[in-house]
N, CA, C and O atoms as a MOPAC input file, in Angstrom:
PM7 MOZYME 1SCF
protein

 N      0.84900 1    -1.15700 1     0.00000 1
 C      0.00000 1     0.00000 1     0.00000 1
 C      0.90000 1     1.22700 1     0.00000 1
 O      1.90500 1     1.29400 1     0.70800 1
 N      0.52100 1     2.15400 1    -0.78400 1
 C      1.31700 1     3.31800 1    -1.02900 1
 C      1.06900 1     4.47200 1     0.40800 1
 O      0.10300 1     4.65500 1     1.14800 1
 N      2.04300 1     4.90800 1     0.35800 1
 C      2.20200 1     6.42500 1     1.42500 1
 C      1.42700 1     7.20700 1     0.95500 1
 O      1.30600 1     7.41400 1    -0.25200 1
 N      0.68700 1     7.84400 1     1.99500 1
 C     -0.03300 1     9.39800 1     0.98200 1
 C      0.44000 1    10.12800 1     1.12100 1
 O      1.13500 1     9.85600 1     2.10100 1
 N      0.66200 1    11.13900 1     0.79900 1
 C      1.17100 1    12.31200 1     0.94600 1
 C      0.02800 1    13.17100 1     1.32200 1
 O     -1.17800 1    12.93900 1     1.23900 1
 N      0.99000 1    14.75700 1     1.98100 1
 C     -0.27600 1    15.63500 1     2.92000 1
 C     -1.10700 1    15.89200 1     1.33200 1
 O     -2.31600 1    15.72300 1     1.17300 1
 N     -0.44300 1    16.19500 1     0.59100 1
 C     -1.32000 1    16.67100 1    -1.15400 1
 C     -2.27000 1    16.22300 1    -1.45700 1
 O     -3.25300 1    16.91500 1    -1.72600 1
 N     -2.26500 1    14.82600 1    -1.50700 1
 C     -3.51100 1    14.09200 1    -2.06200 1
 C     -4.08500 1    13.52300 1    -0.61900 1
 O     -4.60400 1    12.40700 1    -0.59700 1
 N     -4.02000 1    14.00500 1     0.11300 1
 C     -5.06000 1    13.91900 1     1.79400 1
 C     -5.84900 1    14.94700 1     1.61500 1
 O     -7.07600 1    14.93700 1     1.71200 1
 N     -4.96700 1    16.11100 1     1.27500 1
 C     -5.86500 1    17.59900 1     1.09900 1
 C     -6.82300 1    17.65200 1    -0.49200 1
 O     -7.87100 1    18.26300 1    -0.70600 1
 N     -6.05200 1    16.81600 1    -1.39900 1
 C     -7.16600 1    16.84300 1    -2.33600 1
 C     -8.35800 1    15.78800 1    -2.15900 1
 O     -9.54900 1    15.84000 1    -2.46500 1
 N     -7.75700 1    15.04300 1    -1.69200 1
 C     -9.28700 1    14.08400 1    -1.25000 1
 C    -10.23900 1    14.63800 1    -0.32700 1
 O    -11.42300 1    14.69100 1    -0.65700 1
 N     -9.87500 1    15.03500 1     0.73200 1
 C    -10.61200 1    15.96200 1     1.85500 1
 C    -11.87700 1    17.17800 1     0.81100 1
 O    -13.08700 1    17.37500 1     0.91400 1
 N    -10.58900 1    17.85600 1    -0.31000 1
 C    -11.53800 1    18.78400 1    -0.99900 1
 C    -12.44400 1    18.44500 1    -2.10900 1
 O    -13.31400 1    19.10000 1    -2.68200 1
 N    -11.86700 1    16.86300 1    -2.30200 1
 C    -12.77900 1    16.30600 1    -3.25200 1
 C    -14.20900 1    15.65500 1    -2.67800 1
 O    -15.12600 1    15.31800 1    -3.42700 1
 N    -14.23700 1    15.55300 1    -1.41700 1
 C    -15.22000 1    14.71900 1    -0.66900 1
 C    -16.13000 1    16.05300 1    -0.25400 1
 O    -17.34100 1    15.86000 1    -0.14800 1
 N    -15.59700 1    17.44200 1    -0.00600 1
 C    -16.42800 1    18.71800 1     0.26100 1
 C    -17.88100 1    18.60600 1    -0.92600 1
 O    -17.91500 1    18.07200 1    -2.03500 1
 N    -18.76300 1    19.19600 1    -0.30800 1
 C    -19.87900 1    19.61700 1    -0.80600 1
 C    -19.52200 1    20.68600 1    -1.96500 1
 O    -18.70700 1    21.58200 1    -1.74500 1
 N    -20.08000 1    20.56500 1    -3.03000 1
 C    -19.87000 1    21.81100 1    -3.52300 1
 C    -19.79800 1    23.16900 1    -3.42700 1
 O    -19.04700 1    23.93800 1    -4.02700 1
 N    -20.79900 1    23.43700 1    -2.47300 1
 C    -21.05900 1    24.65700 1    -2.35400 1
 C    -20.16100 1    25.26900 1    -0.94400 1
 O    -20.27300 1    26.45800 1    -0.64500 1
 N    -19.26700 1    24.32100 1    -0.12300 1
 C    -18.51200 1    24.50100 1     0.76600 1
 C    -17.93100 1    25.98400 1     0.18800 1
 O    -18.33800 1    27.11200 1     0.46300 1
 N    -17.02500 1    25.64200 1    -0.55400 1
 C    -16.03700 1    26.93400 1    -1.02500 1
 C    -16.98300 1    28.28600 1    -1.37100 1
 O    -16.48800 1    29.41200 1    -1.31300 1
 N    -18.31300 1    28.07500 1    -1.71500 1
 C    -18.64000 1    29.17000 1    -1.68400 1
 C    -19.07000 1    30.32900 1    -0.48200 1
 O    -19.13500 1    31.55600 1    -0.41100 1
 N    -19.25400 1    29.47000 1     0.17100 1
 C    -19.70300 1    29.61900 1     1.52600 1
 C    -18.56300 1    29.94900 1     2.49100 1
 O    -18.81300 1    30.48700 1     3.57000 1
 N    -17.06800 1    29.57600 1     2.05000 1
 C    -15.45400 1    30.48200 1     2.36900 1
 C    -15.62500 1    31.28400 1     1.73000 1
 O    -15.92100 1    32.18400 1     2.51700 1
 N    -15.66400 1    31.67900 1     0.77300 1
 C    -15.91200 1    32.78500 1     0.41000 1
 C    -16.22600 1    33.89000 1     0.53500 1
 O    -15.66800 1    34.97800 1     0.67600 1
 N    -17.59500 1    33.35600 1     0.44100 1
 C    -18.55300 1    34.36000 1     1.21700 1
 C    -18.24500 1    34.98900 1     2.58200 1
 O    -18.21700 1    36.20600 1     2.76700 1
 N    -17.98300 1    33.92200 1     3.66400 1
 C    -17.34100 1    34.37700 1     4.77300 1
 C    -15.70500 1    35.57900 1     5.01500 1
 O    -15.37700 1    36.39600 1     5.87700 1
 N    -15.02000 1    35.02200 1     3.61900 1
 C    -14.15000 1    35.96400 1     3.57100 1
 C    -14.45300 1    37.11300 1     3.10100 1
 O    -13.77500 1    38.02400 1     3.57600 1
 N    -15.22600 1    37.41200 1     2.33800 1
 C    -15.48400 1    38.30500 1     1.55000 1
 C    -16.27300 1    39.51900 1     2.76100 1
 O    -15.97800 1    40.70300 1     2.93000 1
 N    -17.25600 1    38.75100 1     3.40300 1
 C    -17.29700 1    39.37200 1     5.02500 1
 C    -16.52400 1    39.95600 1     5.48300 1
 O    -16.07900 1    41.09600 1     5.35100 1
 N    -16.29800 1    38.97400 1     6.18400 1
 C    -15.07300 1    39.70200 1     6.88900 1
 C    -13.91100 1    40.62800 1     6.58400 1
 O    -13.38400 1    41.39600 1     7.38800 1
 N    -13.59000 1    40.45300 1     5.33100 1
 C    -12.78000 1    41.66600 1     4.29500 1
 C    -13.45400 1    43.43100 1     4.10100 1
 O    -12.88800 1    44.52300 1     4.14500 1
 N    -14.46300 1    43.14900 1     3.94500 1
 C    -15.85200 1    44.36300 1     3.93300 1
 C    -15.98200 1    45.02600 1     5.17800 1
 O    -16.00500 1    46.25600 1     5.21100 1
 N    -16.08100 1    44.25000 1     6.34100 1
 C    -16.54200 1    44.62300 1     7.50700 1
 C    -15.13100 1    45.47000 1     8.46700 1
 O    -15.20500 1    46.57000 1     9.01500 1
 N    -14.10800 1    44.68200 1     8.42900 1
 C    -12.82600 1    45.44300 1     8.30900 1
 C    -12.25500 1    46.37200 1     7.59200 1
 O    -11.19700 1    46.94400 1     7.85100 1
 N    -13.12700 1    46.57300 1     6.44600 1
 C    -12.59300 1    48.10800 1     5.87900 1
 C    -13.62500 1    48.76200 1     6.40900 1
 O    -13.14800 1    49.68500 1     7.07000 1
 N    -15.19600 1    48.77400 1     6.49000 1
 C    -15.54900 1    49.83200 1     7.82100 1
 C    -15.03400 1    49.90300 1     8.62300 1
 O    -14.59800 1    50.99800 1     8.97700 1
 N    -14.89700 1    49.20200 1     9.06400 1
 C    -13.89800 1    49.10000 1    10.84500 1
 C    -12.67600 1    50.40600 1    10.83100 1
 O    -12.42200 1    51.33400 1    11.59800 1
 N    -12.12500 1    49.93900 1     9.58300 1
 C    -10.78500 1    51.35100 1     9.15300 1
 C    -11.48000 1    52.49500 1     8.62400 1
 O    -11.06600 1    53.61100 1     8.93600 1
 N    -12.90500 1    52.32400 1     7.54200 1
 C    -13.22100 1    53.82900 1     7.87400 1
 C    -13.72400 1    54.53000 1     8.87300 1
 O    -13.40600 1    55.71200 1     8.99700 1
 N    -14.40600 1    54.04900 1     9.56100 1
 C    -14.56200 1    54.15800 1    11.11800 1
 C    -13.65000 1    55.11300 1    12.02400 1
 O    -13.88400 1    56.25300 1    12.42500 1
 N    -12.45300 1    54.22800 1    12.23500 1
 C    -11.00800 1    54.44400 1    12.89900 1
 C    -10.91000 1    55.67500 1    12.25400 1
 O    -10.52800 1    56.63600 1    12.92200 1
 N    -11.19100 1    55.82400 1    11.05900 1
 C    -10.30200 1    57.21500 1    10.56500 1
 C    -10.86800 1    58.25600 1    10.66200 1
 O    -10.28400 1    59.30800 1    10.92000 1
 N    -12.24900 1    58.13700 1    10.45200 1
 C    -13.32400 1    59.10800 1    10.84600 1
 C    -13.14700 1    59.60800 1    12.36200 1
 O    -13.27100 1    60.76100 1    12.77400 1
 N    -12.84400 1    58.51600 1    13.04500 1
 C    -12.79800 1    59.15800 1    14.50900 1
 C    -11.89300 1    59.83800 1    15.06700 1
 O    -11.96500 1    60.72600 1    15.91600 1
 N    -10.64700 1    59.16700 1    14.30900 1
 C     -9.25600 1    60.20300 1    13.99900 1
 C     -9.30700 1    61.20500 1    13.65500 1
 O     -8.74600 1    62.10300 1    14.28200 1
 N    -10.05600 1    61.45300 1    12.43700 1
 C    -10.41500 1    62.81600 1    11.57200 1
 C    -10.99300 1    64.08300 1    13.25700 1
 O    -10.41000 1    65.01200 1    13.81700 1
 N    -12.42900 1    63.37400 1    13.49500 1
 C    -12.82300 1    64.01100 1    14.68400 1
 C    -12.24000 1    64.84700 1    15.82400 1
 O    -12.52400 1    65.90900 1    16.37900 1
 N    -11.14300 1    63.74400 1    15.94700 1
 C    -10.69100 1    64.45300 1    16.55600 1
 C     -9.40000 1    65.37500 1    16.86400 1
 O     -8.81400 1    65.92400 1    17.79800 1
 N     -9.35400 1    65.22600 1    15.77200 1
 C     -7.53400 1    66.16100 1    14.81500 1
 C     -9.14100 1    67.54800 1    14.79500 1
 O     -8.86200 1    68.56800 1    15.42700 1
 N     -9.90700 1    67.54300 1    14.45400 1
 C    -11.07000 1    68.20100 1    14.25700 1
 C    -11.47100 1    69.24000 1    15.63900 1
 O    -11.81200 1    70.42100 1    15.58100 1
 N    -11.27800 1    68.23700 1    17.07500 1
 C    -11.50500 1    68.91800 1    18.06700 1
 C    -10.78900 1    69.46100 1    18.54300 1
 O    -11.04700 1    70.45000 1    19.22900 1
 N     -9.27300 1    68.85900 1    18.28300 1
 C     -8.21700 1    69.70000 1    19.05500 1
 C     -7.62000 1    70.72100 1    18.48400 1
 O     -6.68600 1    71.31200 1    19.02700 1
 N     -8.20100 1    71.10000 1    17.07700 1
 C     -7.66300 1    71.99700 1    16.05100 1
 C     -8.35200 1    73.46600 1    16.65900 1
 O     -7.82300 1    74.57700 1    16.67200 1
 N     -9.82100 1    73.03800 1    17.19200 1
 C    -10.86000 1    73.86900 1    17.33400 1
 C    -10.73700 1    74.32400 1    18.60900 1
 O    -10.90300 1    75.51700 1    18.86300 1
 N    -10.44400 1    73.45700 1    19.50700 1
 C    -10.23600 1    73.99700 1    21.14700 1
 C     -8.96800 1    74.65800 1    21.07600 1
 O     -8.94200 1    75.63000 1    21.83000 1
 N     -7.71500 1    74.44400 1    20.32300 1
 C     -6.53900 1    75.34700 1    19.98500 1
 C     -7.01100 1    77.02700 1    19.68100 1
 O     -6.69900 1    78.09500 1    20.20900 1
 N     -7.96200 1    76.62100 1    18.50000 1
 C     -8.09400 1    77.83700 1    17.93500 1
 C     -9.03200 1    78.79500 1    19.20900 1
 O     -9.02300 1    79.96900 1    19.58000 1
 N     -9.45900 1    78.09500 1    19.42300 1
 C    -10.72500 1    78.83800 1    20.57100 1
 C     -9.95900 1    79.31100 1    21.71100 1
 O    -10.31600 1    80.40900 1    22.14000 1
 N     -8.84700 1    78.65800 1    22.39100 1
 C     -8.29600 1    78.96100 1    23.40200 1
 C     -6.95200 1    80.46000 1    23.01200 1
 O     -6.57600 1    81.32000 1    23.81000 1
 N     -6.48600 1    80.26600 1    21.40400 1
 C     -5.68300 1    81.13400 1    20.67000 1
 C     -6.78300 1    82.58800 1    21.31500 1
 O     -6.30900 1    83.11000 1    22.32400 1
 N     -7.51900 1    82.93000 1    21.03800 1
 C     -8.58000 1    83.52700 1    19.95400 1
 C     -8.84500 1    84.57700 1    21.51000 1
 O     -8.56700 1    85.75100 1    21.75200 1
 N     -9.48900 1    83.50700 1    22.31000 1
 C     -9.48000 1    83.68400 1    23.52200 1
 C     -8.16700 1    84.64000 1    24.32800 1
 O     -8.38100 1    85.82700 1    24.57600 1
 N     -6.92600 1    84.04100 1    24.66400 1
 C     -6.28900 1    84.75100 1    24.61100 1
 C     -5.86300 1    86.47800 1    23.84400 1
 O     -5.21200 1    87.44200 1    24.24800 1
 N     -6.53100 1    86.21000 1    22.74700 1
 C     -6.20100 1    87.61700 1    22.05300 1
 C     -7.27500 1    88.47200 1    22.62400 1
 O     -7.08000 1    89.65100 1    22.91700 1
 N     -8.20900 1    87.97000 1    22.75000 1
 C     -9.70100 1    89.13900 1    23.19600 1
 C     -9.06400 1    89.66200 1    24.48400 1
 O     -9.23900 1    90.75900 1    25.01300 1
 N     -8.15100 1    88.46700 1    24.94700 1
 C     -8.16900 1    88.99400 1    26.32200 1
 C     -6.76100 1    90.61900 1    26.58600 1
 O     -6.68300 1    91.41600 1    27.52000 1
 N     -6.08100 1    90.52400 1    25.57000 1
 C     -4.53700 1    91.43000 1    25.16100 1
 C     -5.46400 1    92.44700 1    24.34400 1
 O     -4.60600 1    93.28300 1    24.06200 1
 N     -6.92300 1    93.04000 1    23.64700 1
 C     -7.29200 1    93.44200 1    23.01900 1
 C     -8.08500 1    94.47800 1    23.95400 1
 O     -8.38900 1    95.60900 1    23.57400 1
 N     -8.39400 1    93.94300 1    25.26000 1
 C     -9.29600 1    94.36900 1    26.10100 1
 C     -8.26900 1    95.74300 1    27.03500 1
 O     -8.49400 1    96.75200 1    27.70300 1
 N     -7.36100 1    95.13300 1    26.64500 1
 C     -5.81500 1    96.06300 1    28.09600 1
 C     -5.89900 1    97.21500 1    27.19200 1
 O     -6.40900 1    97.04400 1    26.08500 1
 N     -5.61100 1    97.96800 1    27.41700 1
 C     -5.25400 1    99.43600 1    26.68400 1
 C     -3.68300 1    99.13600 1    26.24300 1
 O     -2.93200 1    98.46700 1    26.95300 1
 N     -3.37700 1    99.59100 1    25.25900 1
 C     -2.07400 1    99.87300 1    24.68900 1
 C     -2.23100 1   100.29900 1    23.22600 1
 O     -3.36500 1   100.29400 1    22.74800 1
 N     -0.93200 1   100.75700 1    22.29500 1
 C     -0.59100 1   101.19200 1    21.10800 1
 C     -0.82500 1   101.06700 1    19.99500 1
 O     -0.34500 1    99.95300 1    19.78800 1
 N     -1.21800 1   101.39100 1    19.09600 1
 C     -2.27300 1   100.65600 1    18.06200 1
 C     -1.29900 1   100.00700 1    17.35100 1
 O     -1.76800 1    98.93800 1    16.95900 1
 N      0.18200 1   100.19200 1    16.89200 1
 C      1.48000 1    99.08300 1    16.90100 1
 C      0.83400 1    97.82200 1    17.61400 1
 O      0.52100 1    96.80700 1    16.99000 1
 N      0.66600 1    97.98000 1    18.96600 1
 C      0.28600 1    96.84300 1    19.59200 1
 C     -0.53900 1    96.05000 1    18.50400 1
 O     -0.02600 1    95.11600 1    17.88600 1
 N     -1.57300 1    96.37700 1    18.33900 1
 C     -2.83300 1    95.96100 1    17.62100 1
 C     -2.27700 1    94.91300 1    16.72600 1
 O     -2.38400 1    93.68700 1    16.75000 1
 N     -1.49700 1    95.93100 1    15.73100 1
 C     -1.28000 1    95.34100 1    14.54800 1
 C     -0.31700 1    94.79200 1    14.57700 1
 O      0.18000 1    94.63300 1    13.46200 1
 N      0.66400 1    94.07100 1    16.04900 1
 C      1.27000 1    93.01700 1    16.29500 1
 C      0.78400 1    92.42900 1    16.66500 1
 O      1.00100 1    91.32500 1    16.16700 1
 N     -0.34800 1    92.40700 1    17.85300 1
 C     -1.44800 1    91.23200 1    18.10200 1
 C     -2.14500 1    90.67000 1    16.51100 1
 O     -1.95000 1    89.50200 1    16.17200 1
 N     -2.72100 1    91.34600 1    15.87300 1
 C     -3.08100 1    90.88100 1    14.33000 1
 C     -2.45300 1    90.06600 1    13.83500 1
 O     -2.88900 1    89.03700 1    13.31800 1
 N     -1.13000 1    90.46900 1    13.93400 1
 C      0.03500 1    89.58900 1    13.21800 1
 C      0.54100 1    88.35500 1    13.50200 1
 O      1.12400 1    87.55600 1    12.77000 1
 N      0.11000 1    88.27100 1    15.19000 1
 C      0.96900 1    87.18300 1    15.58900 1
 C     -0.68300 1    85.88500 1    15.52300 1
 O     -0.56400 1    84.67000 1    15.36100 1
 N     -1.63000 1    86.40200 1    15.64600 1
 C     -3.19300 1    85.80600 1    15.43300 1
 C     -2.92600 1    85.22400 1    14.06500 1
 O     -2.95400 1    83.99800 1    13.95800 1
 N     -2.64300 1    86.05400 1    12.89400 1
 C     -3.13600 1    85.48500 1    11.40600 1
 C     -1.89200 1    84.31800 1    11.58500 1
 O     -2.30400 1    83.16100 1    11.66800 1
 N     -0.56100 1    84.49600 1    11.64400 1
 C      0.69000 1    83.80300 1    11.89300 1
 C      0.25400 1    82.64000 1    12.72600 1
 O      0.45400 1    81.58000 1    12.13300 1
 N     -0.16300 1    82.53100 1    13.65200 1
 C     -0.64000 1    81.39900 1    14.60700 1
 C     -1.89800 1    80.50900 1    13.89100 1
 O     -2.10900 1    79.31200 1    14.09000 1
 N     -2.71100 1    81.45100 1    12.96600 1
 C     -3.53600 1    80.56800 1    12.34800 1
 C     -3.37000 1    80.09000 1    11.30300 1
 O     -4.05200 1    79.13700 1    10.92600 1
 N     -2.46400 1    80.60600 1    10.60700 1
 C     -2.02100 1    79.75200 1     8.92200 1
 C     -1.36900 1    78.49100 1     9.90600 1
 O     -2.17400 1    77.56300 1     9.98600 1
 N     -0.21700 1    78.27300 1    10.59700 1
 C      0.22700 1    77.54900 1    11.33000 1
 C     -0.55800 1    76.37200 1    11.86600 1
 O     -0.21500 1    75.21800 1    11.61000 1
 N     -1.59100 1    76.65600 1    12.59700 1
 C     -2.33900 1    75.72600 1    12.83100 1
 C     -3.13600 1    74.73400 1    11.54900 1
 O     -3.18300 1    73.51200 1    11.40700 1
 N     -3.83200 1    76.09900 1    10.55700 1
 C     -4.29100 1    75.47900 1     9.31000 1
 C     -3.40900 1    74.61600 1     8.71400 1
 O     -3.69700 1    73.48400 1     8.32400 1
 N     -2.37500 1    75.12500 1     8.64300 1
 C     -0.99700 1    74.09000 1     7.81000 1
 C     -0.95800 1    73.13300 1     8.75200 1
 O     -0.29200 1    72.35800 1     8.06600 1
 N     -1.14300 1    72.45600 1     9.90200 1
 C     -0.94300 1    71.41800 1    10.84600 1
 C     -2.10900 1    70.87700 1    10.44300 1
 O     -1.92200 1    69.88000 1     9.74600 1
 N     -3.44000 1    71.20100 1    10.64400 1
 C     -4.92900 1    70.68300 1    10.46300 1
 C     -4.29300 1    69.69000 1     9.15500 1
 O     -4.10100 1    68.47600 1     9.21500 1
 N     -4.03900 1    70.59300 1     7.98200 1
 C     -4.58900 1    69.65900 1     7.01500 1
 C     -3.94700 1    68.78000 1     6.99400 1
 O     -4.43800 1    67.68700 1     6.71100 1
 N     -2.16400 1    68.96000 1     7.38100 1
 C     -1.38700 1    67.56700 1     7.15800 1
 C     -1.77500 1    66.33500 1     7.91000 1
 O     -1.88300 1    65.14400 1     7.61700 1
 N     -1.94000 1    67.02400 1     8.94100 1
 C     -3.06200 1    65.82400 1    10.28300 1
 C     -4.03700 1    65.12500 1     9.25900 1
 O     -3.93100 1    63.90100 1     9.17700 1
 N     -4.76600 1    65.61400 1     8.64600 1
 C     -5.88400 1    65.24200 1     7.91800 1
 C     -5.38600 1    64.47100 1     6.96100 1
 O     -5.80000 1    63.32800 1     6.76700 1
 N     -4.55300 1    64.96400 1     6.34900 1
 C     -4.20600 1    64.30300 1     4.85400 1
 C     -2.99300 1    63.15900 1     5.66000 1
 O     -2.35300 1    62.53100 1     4.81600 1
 N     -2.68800 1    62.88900 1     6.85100 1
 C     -1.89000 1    61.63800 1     7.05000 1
 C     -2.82300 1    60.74700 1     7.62400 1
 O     -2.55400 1    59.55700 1     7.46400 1
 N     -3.68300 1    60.97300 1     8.14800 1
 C     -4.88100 1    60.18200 1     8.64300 1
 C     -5.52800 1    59.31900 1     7.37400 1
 O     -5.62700 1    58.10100 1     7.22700 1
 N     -6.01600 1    60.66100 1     6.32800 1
 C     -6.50900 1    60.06800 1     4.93300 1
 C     -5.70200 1    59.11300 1     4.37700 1
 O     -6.20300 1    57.99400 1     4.26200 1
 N     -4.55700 1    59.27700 1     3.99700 1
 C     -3.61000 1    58.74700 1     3.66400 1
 C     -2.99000 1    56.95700 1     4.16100 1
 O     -2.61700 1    56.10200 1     3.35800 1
 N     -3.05100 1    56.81000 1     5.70100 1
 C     -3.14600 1    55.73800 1     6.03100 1
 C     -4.65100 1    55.27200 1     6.21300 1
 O     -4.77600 1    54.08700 1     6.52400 1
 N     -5.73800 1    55.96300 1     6.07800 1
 C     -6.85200 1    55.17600 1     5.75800 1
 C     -7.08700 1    54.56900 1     4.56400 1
 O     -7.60200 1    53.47100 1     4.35700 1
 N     -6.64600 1    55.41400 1     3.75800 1
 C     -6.60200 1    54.51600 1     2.34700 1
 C     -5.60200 1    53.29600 1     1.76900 1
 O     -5.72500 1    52.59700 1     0.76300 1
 N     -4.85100 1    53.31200 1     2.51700 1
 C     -3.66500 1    52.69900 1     2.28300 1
 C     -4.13000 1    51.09500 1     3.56400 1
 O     -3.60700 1    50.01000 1     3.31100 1
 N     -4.79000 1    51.18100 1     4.41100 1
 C     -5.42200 1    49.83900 1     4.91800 1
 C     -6.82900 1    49.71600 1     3.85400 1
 O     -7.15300 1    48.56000 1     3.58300 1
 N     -7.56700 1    50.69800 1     3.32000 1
 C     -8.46000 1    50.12800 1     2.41900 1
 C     -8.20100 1    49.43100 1     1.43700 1
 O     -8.99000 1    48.51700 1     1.19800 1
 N     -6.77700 1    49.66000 1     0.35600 1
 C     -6.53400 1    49.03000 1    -0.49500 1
 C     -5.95900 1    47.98400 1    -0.02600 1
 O     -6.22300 1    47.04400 1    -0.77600 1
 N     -5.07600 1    47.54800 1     1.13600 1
 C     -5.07600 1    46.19300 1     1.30900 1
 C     -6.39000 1    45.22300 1     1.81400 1
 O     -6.30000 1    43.99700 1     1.85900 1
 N     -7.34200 1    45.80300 1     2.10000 1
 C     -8.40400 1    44.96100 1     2.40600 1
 C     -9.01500 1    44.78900 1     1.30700 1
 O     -9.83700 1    43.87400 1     1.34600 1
 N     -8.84500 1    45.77100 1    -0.46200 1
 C     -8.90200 1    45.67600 1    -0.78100 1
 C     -8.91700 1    44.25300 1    -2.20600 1
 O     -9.75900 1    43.57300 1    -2.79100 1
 N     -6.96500 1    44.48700 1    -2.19900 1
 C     -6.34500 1    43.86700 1    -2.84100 1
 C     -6.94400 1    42.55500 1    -2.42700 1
 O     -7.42400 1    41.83900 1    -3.30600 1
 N     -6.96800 1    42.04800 1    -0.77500 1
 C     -7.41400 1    40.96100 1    -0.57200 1
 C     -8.49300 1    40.17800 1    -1.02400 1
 O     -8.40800 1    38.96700 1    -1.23200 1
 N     -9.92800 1    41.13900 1    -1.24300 1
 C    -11.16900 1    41.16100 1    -1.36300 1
 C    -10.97500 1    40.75600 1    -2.87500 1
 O    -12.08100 1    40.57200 1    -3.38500 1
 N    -10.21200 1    40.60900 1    -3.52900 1
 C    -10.11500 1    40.77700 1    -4.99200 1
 C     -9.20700 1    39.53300 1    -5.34600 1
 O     -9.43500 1    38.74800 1    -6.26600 1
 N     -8.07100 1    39.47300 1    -4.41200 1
 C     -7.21500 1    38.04300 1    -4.98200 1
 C     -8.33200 1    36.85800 1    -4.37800 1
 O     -8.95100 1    36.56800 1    -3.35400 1
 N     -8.11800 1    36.41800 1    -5.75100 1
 C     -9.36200 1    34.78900 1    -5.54400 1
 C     -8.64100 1    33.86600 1    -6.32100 1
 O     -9.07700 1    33.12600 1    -7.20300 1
 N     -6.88300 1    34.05000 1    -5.67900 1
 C     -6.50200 1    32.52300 1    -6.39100 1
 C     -6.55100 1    31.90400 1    -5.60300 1
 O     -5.86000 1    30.92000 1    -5.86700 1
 N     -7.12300 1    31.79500 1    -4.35300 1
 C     -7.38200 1    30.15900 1    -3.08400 1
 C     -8.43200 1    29.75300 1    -4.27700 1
 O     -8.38900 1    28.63400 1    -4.79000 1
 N     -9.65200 1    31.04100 1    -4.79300 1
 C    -11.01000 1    30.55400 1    -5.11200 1
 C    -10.56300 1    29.93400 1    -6.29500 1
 O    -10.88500 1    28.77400 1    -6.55500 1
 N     -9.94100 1    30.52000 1    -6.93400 1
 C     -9.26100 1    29.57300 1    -8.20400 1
 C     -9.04000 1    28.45600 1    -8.26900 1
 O     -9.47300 1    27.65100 1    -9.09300 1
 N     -8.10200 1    28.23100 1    -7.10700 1
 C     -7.42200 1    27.13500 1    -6.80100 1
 C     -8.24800 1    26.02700 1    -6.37000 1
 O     -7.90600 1    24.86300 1    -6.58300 1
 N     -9.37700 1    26.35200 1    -5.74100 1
 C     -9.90900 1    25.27800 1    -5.17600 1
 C    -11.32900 1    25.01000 1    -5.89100 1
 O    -12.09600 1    24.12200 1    -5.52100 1
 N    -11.45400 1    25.44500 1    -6.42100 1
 C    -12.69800 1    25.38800 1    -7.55400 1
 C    -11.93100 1    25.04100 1    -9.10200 1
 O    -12.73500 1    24.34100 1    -9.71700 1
 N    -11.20400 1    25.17400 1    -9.59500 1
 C    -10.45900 1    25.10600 1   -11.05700 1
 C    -10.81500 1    23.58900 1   -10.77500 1
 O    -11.81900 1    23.20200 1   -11.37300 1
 N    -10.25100 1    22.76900 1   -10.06900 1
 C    -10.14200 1    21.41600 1   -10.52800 1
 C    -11.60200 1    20.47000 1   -10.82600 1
 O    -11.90000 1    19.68600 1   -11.72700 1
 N    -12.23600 1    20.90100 1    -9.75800 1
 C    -14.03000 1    20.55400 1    -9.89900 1
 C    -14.71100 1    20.79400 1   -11.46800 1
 O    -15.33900 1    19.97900 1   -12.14300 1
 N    -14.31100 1    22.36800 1   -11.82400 1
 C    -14.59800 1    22.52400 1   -13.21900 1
 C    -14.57300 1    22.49300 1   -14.62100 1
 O    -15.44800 1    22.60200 1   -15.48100 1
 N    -13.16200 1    22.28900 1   -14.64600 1
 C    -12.01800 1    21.45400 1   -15.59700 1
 C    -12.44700 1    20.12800 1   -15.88200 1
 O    -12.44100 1    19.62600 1   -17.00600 1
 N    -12.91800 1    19.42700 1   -14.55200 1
 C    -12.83100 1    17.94500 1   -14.84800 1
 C    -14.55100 1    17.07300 1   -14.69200 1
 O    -14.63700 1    15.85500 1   -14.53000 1
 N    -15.71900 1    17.96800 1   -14.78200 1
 C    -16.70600 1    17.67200 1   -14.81400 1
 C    -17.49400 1    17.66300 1   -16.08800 1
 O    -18.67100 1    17.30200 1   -16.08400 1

């Protein structure tokens, strides 16, 4: 009597499966592939949020401070160095916001396309369906 090998254990095992087994992996992967890229848009959205809140409590607490240097009496120089150092503090922040934003975006998309790529390679499905169809 011959040795089997793990190969033809695993093709017999997949030859004895129901047909519709593999579709039904599938399907389950294909799940779970879907449901994990919400999961990451999710994550990023909440990231977004809150690059969103702390941009805003910055600016509010900035802003704040100035009403409060606006209220003191002094030089109208003053003024238009308080002005200056306000618009300066807010391009600054804006230039922080968006890169925050656009690195957040950036690795959100970059886990979408691998959940992607995954959702899309179907050479297991190939693999394990080709021989059933070929030879029926």
């Amino acid at each position: 009597m011959a040795a089997r090998s793990p190969h033809s254990t695993a093709r017999a095992a997949d030859a004895q499966r129901a047909p519709w087994d593999w579709l039904a992996d599938w399907n389950l992967q294909q799940m779970a592939l879907a449901n994990q890229g919400v999961h990451t848009v999710y994550r990023g959205f909440e990231a977004i949020r809150r690059i969103q809140e702390e941009t805003a409590r910055a600016a509010a607490e900035r802003h704040a401070a100035v009403v409060e240097k606006l209220r003191r009496p002094g030089q109208p120089l003053d003024l238009a160095l308080i002005q200056g150092e306000l618009l300066r503090d807010d391009f600054s922040s804006v230039a922080k916001y968006w890169q925050d934003l656009t690195g957040v975006a950036l690795e959100m998309n970059g886990e979408l396309l691998d959940c992607a790529t995954r959702l899309v390679d179907t050479e297991d499905l190939f693999a394990a369906t080709a021989p059933r169809f070929l030879h029926s």
